[in-house]
C-alpha positions in Angstrom: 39.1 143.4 243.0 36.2 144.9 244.6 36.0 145.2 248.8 33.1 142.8 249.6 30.8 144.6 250.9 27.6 141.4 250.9 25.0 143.7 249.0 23.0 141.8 246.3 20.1 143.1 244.7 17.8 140.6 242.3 19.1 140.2 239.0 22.6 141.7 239.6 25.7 140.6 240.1 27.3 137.8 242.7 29.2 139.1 245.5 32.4 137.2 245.9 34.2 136.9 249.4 37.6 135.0 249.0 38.9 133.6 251.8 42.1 131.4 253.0 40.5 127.7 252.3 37.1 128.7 250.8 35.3 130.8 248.5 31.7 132.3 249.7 29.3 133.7 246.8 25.9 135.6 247.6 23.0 136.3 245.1 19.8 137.9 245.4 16.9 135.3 243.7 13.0 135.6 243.2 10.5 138.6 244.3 11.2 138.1 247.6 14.9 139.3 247.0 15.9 136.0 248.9 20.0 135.4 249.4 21.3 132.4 248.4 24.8 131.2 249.2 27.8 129.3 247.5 30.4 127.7 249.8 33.2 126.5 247.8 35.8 124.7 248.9 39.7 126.4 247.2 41.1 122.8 247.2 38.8 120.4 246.0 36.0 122.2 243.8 33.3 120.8 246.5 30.4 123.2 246.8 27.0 123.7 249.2 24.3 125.6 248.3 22.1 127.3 251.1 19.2 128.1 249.9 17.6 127.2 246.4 14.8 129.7 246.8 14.2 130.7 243.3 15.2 130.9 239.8 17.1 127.8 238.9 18.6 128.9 236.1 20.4 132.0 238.0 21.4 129.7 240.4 23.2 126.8 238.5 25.3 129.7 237.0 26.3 130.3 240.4 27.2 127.0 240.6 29.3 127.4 237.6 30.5 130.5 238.6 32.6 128.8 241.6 33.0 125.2 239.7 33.0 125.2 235.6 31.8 121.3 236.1 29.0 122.6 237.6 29.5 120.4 240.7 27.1 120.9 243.7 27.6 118.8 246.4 24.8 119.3 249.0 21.8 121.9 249.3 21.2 123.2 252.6 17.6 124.3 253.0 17.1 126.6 255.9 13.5 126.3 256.9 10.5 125.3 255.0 8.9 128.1 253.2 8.6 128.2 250.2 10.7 131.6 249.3 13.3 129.0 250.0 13.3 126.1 248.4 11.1 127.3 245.3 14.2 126.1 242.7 15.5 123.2 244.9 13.3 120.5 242.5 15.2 121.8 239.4 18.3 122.8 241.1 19.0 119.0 242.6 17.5 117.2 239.0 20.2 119.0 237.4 23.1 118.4 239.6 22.1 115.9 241.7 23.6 117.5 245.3 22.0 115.5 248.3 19.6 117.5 250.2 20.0 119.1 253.9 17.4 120.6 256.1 16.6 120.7 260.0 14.8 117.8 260.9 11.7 119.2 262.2 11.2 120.8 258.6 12.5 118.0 256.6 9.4 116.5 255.8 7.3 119.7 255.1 10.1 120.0 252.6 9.6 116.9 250.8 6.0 117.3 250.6 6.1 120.8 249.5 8.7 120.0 246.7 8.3 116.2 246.0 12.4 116.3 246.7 13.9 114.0 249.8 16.3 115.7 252.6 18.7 113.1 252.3 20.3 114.9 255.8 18.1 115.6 258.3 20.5 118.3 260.5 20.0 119.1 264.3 22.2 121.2 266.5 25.8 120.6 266.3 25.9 118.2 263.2 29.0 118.4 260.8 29.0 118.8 257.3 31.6 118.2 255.7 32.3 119.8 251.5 35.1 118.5 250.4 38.2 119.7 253.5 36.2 121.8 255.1 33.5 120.9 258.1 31.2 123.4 258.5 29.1 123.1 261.8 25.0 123.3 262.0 23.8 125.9 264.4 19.7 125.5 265.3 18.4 129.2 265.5 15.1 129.8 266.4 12.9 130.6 263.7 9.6 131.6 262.4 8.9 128.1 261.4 9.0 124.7 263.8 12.1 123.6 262.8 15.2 125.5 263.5 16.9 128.0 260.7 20.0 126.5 260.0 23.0 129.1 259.0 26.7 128.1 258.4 29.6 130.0 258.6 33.3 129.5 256.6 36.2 129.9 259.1 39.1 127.7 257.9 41.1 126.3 260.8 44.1 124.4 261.6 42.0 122.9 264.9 40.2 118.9 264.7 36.4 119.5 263.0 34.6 118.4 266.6 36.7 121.3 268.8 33.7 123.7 269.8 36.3 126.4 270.4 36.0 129.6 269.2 38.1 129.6 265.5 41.7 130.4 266.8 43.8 133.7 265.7 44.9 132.2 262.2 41.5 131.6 261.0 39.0 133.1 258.3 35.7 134.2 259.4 32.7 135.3 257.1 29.5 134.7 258.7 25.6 133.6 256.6 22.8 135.4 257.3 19.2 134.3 257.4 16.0 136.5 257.6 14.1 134.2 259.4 16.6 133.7 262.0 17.2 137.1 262.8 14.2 138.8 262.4 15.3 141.1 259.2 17.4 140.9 256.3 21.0 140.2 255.8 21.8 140.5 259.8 24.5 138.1 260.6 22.7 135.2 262.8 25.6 132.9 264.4 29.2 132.1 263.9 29.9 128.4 263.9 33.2 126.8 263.0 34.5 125.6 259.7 37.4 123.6 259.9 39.9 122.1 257.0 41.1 118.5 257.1 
């Protein structure tokens, strides 16, 4: 297997980080050369999507790349522009995944997409895909609602410690652009935990 290195161009291949509890795809979508994200989780199949920003069909083969049923669980939307959530329509109609945004965006991403945020997230809210928990983090973005990033660190500690991930865990951290001011710069490391 090839090291992991994260780089994804448009139109090429997924970038596959295997971890302990969880499986973490990247692919490059849509002019913008947008990253999307596939959290899966190794025991039960669950998946998240961050970020349906463009081309449906390339993303539901990511889907099926880490589940052959092709189950999505939730899509995380990270802000409201439309780079971002420009396949989310089309991506939830064909798998039906609830939708998840920051709450100060939420409804600017209904509008723009005619799609409900099922989960409006703030600050600190837990999401939980399949046995793992992964934590919202509110970064300040270029948009009025927070960018929310997630990051994958399987842990033996209770989902609601905010401790740092102890010595045993995994750690592989999102980015987001708008967060951080550029691309693919890592933005935060909250906790995932396993249950």
């Amino acid at each position: 297997m090839t090291a992991y290195t994260g780089d994804v161009t448009t139109g090429g291949p997924t970038a596959l980080r295997v971890l302990d509890e969880v499986e973490i795809r990247k692919v490059s979508v849509g002019p913008m050369d947008n990253d999307a994200y596939l959290v899966t989780c190794r025991r039960g199949g669950s998946q998240l999507l961050v970020d349906a920003a463009a081309d449906p069909d390339r993303l539901l083969e990511l889907v099926r790349e880490g589940n052959e049923t092709a189950r999505l669980d939730v899509v995380v939307t990270t802000h409201r522009h439309r780079d971002h959530l420009a396949a989310l329509t089309s991506v939830v109609a064909a798998t039906g995944a609830q939708v998840a945004a920051g709450a100060p965006d939420a409804d600017a991403i209904t509008e723009l997409t005619g799609t409900s945020v099922t989960r409006r997230l703030h600050d600190g809210d837990l999401v939980v895909v399949g046995h793992l928990t992964l934590e919202a983090v509110a970064l300040r973005g270029h948009t009025p609602g927070p960018s929310l990033s997630s990051t994958a660190s399987p842990s033996t500690s209770p989902a609601r410690e905010r401790s740092p991930a102890g010595p045993t865990s995994s750690r592989a951290t999102l980015c987001s652009p708008a967060a951080s001011g550029g691309r693919r710069r890592p933005t935060t490391s909250p906790r995932c935990t396993t249950t």
